[in-house]
C-alpha positions in Angstrom: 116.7 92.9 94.9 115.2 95.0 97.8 115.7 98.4 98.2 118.0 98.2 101.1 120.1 96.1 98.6 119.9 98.6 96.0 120.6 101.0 98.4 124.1 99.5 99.5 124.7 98.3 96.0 125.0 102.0 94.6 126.5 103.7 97.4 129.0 100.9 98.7 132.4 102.8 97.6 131.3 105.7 99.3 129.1 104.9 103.3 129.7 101.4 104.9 126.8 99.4 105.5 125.7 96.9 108.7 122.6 95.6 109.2 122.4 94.2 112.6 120.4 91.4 113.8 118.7 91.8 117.2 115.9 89.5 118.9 113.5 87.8 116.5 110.3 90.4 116.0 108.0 87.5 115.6 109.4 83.7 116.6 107.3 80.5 116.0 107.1 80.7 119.8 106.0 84.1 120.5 103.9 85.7 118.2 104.1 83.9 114.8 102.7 86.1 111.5 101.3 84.4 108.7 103.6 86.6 106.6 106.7 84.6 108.4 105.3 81.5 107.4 103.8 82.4 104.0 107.8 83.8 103.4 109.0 80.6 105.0 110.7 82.6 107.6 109.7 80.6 111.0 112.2 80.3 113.7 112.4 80.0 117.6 113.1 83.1 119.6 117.4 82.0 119.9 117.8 81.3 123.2 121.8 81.4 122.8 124.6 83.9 120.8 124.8 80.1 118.5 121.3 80.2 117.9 120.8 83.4 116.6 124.6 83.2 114.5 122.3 80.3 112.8 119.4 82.3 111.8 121.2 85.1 110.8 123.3 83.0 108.5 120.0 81.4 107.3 118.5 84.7 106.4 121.6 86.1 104.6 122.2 82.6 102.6 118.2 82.4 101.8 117.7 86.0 100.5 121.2 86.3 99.0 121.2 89.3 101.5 124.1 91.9 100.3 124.6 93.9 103.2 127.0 93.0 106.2 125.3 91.4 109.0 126.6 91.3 112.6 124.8 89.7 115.4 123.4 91.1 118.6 125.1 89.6 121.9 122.0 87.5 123.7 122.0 90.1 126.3 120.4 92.2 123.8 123.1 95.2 124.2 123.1 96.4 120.2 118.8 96.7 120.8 119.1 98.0 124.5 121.6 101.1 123.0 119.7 101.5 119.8 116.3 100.5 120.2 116.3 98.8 117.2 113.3 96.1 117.7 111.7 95.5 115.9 113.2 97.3 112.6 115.0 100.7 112.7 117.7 102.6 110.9 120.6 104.8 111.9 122.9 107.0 110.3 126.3 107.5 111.8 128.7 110.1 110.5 132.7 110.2 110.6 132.9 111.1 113.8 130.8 108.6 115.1 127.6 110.6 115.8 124.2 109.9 115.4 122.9 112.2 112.9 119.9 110.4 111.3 117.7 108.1 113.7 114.8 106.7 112.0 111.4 105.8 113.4 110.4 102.5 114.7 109.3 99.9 111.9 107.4 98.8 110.0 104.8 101.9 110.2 107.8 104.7 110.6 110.3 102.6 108.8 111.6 104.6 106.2 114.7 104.4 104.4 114.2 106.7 101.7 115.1 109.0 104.1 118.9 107.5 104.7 118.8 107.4 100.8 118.2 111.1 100.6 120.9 111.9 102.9 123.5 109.3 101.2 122.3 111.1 97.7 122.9 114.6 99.3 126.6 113.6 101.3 127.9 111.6 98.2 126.2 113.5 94.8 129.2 111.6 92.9 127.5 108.1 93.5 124.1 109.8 91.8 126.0 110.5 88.2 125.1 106.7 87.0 122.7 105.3 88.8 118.6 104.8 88.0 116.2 106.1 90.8 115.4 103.6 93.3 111.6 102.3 94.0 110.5 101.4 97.1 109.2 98.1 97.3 105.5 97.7 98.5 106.5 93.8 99.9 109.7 93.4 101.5 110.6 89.6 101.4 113.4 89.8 103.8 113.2 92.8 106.0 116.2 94.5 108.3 116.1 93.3 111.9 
């Protein structure tokens, strides 16, 4: 299990969790990694809401992904508010503010930084739980 996963595993009861998909970072049709198809994760850029409903299913299905997963409009209006291409995490507070904005991934993608702040907000969901290790491969990263 990844450390996301991990992540929303031990602090479920206590933050809600939503990864969001946004535009495919590197579509069979754009700019393909070897990663992508060494993982088996090739797809089209989705040219309609349909299309990328389909991957995103795919992905969470495939990887047995945990976390809740909505779907960016086509318009791109989730990635055009929070610049989230091509990986990037945000905390939001009760309130609804921004309080945590994380860099740009992969190279300033770090979310042992949202873990410190869930282990600071919520001690109570530290009392039983074994210290997470960040993974060097991610096999199904957050878009």
């Amino acid at each position: 299990m990844g450390y996301l996963a991990k992540m929303f595993e031990q602090f479920k009861d206590h933050a809600e969790f939503l990864t969001v998909y946004i535009r495919e970072a590197h579509p069979q049709d754009e700019w393909q990694m070897e990663k992508n198809v060494s993982e088996d994760v090739c797809y089209f850029q989705p040219r309609s809401l349909s299309d990328r409903v389909l991957i995103a299913s795919d992905f969470a299905r495939r990887f047995k992904y945990p976390i809740p997963l909505g779907v960016d409009d086509i318009a791109d209006e989730a990635n055009r508010l929070y610049a989230g291409w091509p990986e990037r995490l945000y905390v939001i507070d009760e309130s609804g503010r921004i309080i945590y904005k994380g860099g740009l991934g992969p190279f300033n993608y770090r979310p042992e930084e949202v873990r410190a702040w869930l282990e600071r907000r919520f001690p109570e969901a530290m009392s039983n739980s074994a210290p997470l290790q960040e993974s060097k491969s991610r096999a199904a990263p957050t878009r």
